[in-house]
C-alpha positions as CSV (number, residue, x, y, z in Angstrom):
1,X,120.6,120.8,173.7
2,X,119.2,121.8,177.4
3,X,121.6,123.1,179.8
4,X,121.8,120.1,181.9
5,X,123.7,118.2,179.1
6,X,126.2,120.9,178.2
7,X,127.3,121.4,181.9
8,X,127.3,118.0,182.3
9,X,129.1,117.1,179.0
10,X,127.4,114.6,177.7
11,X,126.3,113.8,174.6
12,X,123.3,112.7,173.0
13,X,124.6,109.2,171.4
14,X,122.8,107.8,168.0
15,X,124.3,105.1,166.3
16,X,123.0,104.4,163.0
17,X,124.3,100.2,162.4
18,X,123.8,97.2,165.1
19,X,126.8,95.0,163.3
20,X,129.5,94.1,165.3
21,X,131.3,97.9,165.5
22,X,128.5,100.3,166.4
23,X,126.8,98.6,169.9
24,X,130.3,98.4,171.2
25,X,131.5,102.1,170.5
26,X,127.7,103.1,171.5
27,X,128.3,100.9,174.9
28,X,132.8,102.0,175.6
29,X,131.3,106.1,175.2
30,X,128.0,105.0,177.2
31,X,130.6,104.0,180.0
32,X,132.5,107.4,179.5
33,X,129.0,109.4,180.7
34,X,127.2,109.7,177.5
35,X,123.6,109.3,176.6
36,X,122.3,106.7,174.5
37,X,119.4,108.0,172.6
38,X,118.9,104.9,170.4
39,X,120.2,102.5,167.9
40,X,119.0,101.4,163.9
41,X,118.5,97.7,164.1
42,X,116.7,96.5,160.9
43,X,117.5,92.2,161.3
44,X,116.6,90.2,163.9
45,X,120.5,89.2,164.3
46,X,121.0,92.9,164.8
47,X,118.2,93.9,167.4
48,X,119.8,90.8,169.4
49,X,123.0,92.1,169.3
50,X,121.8,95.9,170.2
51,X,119.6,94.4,173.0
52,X,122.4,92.7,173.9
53,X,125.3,95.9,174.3
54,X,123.0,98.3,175.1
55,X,119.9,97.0,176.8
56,X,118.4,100.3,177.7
57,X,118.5,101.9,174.0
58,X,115.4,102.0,172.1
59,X,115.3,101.1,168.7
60,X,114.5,104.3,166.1
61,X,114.0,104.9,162.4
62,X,117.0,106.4,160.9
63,X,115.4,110.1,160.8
64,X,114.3,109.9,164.4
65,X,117.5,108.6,165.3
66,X,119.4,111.8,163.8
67,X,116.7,114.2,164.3
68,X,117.2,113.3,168.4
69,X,122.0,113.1,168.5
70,X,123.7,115.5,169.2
71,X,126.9,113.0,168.0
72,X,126.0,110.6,165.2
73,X,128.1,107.4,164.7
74,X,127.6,105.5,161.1
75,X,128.7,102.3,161.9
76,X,127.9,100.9,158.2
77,X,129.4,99.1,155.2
78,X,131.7,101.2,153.3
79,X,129.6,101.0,149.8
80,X,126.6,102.3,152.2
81,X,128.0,105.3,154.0
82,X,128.2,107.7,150.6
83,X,124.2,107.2,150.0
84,X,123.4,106.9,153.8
85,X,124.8,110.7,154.1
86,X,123.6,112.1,151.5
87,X,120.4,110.5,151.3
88,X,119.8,112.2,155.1
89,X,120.7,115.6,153.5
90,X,117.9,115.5,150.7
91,X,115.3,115.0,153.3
92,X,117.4,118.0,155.6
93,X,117.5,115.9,158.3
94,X,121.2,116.4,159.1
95,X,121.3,119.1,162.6
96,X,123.4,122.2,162.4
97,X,126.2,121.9,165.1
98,X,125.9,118.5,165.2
99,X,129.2,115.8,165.5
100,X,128.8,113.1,162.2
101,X,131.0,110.1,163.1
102,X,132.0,107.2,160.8
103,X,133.8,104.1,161.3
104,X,134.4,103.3,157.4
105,X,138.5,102.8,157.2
106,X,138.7,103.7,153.3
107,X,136.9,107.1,153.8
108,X,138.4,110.8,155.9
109,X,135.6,113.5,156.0
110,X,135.1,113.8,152.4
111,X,132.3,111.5,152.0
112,X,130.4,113.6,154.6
113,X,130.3,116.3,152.9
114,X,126.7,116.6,152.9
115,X,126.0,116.6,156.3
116,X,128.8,119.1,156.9
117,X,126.9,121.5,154.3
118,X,124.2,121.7,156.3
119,X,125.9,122.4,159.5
120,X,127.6,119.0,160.9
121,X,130.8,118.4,162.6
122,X,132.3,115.9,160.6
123,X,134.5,113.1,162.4
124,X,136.2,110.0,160.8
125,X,137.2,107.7,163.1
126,X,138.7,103.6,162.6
127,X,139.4,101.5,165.0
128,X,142.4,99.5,164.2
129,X,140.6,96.6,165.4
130,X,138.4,93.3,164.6
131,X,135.3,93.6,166.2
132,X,133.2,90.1,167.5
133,X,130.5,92.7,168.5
134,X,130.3,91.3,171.9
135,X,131.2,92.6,175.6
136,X,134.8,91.4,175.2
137,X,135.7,94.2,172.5
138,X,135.4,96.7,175.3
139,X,138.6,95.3,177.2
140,X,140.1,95.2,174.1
141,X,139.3,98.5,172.7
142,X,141.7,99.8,175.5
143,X,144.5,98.4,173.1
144,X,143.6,99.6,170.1
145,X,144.6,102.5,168.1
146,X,142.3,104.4,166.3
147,X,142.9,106.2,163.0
148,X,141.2,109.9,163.0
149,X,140.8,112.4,160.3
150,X,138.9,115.7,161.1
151,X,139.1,119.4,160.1
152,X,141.8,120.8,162.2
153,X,139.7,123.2,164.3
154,X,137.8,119.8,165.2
155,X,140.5,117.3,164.8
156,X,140.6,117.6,169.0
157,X,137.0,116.1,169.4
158,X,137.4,113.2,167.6
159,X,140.7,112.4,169.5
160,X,139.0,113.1,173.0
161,X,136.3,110.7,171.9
162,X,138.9,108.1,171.4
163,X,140.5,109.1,174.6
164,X,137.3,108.3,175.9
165,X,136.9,105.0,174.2
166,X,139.9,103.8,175.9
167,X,141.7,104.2,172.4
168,X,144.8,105.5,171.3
169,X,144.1,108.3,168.3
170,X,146.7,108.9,165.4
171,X,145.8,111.0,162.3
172,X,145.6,109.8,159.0
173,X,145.4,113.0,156.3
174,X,142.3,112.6,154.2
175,X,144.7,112.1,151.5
176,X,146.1,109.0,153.4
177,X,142.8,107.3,154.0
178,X,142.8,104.8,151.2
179,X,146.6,103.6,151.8
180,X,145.7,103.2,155.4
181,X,142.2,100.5,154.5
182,X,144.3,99.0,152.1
183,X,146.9,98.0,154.8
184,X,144.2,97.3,157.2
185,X,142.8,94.9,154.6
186,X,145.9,93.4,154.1
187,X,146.4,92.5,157.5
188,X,143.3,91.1,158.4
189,X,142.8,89.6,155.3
190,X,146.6,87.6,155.9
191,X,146.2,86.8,159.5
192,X,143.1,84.9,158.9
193,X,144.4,82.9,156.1
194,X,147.6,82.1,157.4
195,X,146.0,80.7,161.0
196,X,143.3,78.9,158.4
197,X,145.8,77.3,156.5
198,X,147.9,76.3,159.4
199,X,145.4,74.9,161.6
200,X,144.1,73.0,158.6
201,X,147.2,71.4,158.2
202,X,147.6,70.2,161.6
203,X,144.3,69.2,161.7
204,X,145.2,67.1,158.5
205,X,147.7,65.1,160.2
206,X,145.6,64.9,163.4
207,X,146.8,67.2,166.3
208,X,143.5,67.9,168.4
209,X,142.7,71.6,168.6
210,X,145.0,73.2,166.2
211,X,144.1,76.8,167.3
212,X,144.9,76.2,171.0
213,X,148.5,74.3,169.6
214,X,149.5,77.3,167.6
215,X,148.3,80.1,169.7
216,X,151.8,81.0,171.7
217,X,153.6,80.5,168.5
218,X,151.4,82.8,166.6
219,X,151.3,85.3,169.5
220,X,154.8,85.4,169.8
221,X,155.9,85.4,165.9
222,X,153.4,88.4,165.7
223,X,155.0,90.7,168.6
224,X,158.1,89.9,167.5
225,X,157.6,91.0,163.9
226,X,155.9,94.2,165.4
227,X,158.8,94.9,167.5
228,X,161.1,94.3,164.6
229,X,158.5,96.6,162.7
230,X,159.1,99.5,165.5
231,X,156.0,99.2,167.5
232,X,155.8,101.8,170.2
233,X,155.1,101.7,173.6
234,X,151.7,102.3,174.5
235,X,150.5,105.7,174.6
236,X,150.3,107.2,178.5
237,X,146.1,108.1,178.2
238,X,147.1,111.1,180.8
239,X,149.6,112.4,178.0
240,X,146.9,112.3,175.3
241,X,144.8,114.4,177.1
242,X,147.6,116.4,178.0
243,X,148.4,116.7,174.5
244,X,145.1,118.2,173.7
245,X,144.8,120.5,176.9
246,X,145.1,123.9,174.6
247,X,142.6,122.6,172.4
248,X,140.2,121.7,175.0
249,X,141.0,124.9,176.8
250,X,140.1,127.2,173.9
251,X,138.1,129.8,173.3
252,X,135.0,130.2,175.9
253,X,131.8,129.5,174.7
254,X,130.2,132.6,173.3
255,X,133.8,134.1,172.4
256,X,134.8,134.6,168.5
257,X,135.9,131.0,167.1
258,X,133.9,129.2,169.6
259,X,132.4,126.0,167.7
260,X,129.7,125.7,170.2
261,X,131.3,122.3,171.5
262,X,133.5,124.0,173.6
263,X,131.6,122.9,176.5
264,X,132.7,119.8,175.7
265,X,136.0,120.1,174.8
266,X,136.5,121.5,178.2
267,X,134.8,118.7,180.0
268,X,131.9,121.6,181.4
């Protein structure tokens, strides 16, 4: 890391998956100041969609990719992530002080285990969210709540990066994280078949444009089961930050305990 980037505090952005999640993330923290080093792309579906959210981001082999980040994000399939990691620790590729991020919902830290053995920061962090992996996510990411699980001393970075993201953060417990994918499942899983089943119904007995008829009813059933459910109020982003202000005023760099991402922490 040269001294420019730690006064500075950016980060050296690698994103390892060009589906619908990764470009997006890569493009809301791009916005925030970081640096895009690159992005995996293996389809053609994928480098369109990478060319597409980040335009200026070269494409890179997995190893280069890592080799290069100072912060990681493993956008990938659940059943990938476990062999991804560790197969990048077998060939020691994983950096010492570096921040491993994962978007998988079922998984905390655990599963990056690996990479935290040979020096990572590990960082689990979901968006609450269903991604179309195009430009309009970013509005929407700025509603979103975001589920985090870290290592305590770290647990502050990965809620600053949602901060960042335009996110609200809550931690799940490590413990917690396959309750929390099954109710995400649940949900999306149910919202898609209900609308499916309704619109195919209307459909059935000829109303043109289903979706369009249903959308205010649908809306509206939805906030009001949330309400009923005890939805809160929109998190204040100025309170977040707030929130994390001892954190991020810690120890200075260089003093006993410092991580070596203080520099970020504190915005330096």
């Amino acid at each position: 890391m040269n001294d420019s980037t730690r006064r500075s505090g950016r980060l050296g952005l690698g994103i390892i998956g060009a589906g619908r999640v990764g470009p997006v993330l890569g493009a809301a923290l791009a916005g925030a100041g970081h640096a895009i080093v690159g992005i995996s792309a293996v389809s053609a579906e994928s480098r369109e969609r990478a060319q597409a959210m980040l335009p200026q981001a070269p494409i890179l082999e997995v190893p280069t990719l890592v080799e290069r980040s100072e912060l990681v994000i493993l956008a990938v399939p659940d059943r990938e992530l476990p062999g991804l990691v560790s197969g990048l620790a077998a060939t020691g590729t994983w950096q010492p002080g570096q921040l491993v991020l994962h978007t998988a919902p079922a998984y905390g830290v655990e599963v990056l285990r690996p990479a935290a053995e040979a020096g990572a920061i590990p960082l689990a962090v979901h968006p609450a969210f269903e991604f179309t992996g195009t430009s309009l996510d970013l509005a929407r990411l700025a509603e979103s709540w975001f589920a985090v699980t870290a290592p305590t001393p770290v647990l502050p970075i990965a809620q600053a990066l949602v901060v960042e993201m335009g996110g609200e953060p809550v931690v799940i417990a490590e413990a917690d994280r396959p309750a929390y994918a099954e109710a995400i499942a649940t949900a999306t899983a149910f919202s898609r078949s209900i609308v499916e089943q309704s619109t195919g119904i209307l459909a059935g007995i000829g109303v043109e444009n289903p979706g369009s008829f249903l959308s205010s009813l649908l809306r509206s059933a939805v906030d009001n089961a949330l309400t009923r459910a005890g939805a809160p109020t929109a998190l204040d982003v100025g309170d977040v930050l707030e929130a994390l202000g001892g954190a991020a005023h810690g120890p200075a760099e260089g003093d006993p305990g410092d991580d070596g991402r203080g520099w970020y922490l504190r915005g330096e």
